[in-house]
Backbone bond lengths (Angstrom), bond angles and torsions (degrees), N, CA, C in turn:
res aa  C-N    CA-C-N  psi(-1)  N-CA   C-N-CA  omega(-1)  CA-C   N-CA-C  phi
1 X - - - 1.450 - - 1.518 109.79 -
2 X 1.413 100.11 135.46 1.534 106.55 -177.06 1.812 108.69 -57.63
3 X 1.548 98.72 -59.49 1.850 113.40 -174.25 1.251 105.07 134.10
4 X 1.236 116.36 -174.07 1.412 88.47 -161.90 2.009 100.41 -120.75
5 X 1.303 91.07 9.55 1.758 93.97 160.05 1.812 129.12 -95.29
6 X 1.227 81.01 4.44 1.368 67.96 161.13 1.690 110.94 -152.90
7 X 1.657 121.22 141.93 1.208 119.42 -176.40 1.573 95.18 -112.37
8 X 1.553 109.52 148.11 1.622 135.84 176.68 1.084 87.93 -68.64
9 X 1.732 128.31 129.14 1.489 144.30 147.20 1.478 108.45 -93.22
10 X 1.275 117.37 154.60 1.241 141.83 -177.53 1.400 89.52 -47.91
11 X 1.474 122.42 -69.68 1.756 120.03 -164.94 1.791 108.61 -56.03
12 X 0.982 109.02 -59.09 1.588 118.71 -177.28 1.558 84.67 -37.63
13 X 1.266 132.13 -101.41 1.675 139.42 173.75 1.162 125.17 -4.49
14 X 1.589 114.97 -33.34 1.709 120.15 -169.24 1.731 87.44 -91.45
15 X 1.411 110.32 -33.48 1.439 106.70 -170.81 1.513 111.20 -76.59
16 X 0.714 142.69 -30.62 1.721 174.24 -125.43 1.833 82.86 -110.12
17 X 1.243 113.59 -104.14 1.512 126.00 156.41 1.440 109.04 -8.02
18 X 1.316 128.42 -93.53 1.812 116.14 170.37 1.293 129.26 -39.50
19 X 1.220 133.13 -11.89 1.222 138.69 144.20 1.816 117.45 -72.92
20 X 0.813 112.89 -22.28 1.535 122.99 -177.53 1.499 109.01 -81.99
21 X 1.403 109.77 -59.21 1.513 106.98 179.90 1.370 98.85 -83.18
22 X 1.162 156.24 -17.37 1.515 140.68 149.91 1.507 123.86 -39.20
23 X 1.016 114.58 -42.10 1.204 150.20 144.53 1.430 115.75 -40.43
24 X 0.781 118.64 -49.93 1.744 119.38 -162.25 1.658 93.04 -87.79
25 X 1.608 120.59 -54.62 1.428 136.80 -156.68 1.877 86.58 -75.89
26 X 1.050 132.49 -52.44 1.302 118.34 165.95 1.623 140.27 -38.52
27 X 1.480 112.18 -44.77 1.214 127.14 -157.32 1.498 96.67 -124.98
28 X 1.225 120.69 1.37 1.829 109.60 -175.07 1.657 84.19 -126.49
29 X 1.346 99.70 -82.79 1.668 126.47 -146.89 1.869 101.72 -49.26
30 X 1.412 110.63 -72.18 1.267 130.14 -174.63 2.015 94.15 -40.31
31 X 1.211 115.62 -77.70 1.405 112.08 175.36 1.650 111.21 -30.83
32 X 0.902 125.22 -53.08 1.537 140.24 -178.65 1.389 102.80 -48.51
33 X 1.363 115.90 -81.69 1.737 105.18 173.15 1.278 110.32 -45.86
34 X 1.206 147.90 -71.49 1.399 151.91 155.63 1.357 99.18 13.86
35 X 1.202 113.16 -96.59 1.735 129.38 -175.28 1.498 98.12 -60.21
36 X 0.763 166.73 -28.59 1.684 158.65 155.42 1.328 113.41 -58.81
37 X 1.334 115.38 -23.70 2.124 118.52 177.61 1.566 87.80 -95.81
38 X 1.273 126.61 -60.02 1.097 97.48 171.18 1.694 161.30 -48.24
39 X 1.865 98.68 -14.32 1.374 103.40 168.47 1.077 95.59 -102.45
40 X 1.295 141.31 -7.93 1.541 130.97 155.88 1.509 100.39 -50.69
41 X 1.296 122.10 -78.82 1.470 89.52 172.38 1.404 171.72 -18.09
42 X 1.881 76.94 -54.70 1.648 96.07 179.70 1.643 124.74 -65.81
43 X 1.627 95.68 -10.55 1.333 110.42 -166.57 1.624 135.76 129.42
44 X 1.675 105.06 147.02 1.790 86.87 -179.92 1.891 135.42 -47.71
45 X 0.936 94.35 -16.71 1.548 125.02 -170.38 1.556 102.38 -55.93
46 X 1.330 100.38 -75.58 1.904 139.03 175.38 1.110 107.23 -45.92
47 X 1.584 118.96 -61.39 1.591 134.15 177.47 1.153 109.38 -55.45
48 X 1.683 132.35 -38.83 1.087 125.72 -158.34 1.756 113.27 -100.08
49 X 1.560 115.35 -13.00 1.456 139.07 156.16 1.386 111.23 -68.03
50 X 1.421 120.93 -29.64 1.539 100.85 179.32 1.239 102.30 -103.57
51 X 1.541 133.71 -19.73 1.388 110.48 169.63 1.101 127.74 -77.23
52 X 1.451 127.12 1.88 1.234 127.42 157.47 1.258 119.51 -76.31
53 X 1.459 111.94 -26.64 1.398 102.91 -173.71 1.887 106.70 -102.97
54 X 0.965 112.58 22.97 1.210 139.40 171.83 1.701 114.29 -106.92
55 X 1.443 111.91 -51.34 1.392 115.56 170.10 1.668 127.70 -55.87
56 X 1.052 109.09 1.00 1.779 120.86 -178.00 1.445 114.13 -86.61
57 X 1.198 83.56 162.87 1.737 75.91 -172.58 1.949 115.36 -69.77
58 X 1.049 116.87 3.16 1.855 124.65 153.44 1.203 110.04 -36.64
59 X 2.171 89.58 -69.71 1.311 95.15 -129.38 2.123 80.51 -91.88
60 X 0.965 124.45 -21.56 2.015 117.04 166.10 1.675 90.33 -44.89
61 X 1.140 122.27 -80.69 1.298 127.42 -173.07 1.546 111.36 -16.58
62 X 1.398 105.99 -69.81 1.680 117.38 174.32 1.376 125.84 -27.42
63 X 1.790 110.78 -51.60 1.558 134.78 -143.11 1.658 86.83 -90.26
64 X 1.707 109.93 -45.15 1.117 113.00 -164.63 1.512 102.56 -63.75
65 X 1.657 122.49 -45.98 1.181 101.75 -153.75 1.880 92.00 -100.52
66 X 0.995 132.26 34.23 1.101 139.07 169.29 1.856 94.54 -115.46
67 X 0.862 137.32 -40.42 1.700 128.10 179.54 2.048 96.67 -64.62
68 X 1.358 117.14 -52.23 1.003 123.47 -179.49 1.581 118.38 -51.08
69 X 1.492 112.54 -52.31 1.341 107.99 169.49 1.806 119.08 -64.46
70 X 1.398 114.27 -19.94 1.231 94.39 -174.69 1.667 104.74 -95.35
71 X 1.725 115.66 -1.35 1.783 104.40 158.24 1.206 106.51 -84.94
72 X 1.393 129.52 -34.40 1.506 102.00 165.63 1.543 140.74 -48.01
73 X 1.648 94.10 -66.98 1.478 102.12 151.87 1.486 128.97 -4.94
74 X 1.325 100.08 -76.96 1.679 124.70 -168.58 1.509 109.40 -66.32
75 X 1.508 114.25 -44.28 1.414 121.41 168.29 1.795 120.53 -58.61
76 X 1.276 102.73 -13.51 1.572 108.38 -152.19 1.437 96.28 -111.04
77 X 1.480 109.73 -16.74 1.480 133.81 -165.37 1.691 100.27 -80.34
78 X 1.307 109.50 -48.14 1.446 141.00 -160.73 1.728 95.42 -76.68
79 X 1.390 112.04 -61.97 1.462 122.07 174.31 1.754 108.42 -50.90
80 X 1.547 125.73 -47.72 1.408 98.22 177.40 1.480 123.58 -98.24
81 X 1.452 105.48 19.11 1.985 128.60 161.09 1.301 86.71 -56.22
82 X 1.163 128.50 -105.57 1.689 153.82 155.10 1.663 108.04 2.14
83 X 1.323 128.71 -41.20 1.203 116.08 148.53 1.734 135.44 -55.88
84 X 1.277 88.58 -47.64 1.889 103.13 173.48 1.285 129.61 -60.63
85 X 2.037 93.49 -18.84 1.520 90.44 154.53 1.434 137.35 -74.82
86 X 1.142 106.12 -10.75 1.634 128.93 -159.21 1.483 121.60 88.68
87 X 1.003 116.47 23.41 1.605 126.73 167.79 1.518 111.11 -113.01
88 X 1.520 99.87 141.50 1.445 142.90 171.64 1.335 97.00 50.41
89 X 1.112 126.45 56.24 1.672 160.40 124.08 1.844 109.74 -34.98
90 X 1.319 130.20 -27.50 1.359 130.61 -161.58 1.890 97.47 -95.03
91 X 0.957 85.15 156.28 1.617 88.74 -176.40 1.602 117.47 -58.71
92 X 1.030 123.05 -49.94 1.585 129.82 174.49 1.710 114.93 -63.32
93 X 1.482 103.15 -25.49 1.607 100.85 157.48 1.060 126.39 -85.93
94 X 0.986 122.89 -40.16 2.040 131.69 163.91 1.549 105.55 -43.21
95 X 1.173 136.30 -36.16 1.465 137.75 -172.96 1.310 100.60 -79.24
96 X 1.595 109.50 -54.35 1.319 121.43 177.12 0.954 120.57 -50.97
97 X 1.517 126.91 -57.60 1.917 115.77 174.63 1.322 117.24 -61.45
98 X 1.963 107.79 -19.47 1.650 90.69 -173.97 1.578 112.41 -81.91
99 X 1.236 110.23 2.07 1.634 101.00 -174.48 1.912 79.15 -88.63
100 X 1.218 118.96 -71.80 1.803 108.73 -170.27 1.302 119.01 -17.38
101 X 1.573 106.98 -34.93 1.495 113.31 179.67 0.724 123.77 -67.12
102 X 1.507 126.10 -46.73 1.192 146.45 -177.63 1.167 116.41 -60.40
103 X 1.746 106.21 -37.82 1.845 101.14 -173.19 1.583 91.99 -88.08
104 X 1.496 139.19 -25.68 1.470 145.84 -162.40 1.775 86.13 -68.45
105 X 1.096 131.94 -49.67 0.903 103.70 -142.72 2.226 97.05 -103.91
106 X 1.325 108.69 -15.32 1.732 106.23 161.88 1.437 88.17 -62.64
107 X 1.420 125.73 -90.95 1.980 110.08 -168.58 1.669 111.76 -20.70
108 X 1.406 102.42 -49.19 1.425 70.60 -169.57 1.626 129.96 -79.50
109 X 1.554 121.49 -19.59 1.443 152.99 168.36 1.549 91.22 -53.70
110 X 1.801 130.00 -47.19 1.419 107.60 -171.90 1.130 124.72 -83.73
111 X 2.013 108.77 -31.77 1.517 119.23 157.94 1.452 120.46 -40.76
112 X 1.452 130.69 -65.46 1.286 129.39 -174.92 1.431 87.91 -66.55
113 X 1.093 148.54 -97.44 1.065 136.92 -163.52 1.853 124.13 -17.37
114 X 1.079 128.83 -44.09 1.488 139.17 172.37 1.487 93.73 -68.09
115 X 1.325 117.14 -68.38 2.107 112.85 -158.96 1.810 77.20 -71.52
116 X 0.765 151.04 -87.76 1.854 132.28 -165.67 1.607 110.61 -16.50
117 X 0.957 111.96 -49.05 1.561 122.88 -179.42 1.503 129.60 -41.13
């Protein structure tokens, strides 16, 4: 329990979240391609041991929420571009882009996700 002085706002949460998948795409994802180009390298052998052990429901789990953090990411990336210009800085726009974001970046997590498919 939070307490009862303070309530979770949408911004605190969107920010909370961009730190999370920054986080995640750092310390999970990025290593992941890493070690996957590398048994591409090493050979069919290598390549073909980690995509199996990648193909389970773990490593779907992984890709998914590593594709997801990087449309968030990228969407959230885009939203404080657009701040730095000095736009939608006012409180009713800050709420406002974070829901755009929010839906910008499920469209985009289901698009790549479907043409990946």
């Amino acid at each position: 329990m939070i307490g009862p002085y303070y309530k979770p706002q949408l911004t605190s949460m969107l920010s909370i979240l961009s730190r999370l998948t920054g986080v995640f795409l750092t310390v999970v994802s990025t290593p992941l391609v890493l070690l996957w180009v590398l048994a591409l390298a090493a050979g069919p052998e290598t390549f073909g041991q980690l995509q199996s052990l990648l193909g389970g429901m773990i490593g779907k789990a992984i890709w998914l929420a590593s594709l997801f953090s990087l449309c968030y990411h990228l969407a959230n990336g885009i939203r404080h571009l657009i701040w730095d210009t000095g736009a939608m800085l006012e409180l009713e726009s800050v709420y406002l882009s974070g829901y755009i974001m929010l839906a910008t970046s499920v469209a985009l997590f289901v698009l790549v996700w479907w043409l990946a498919s």
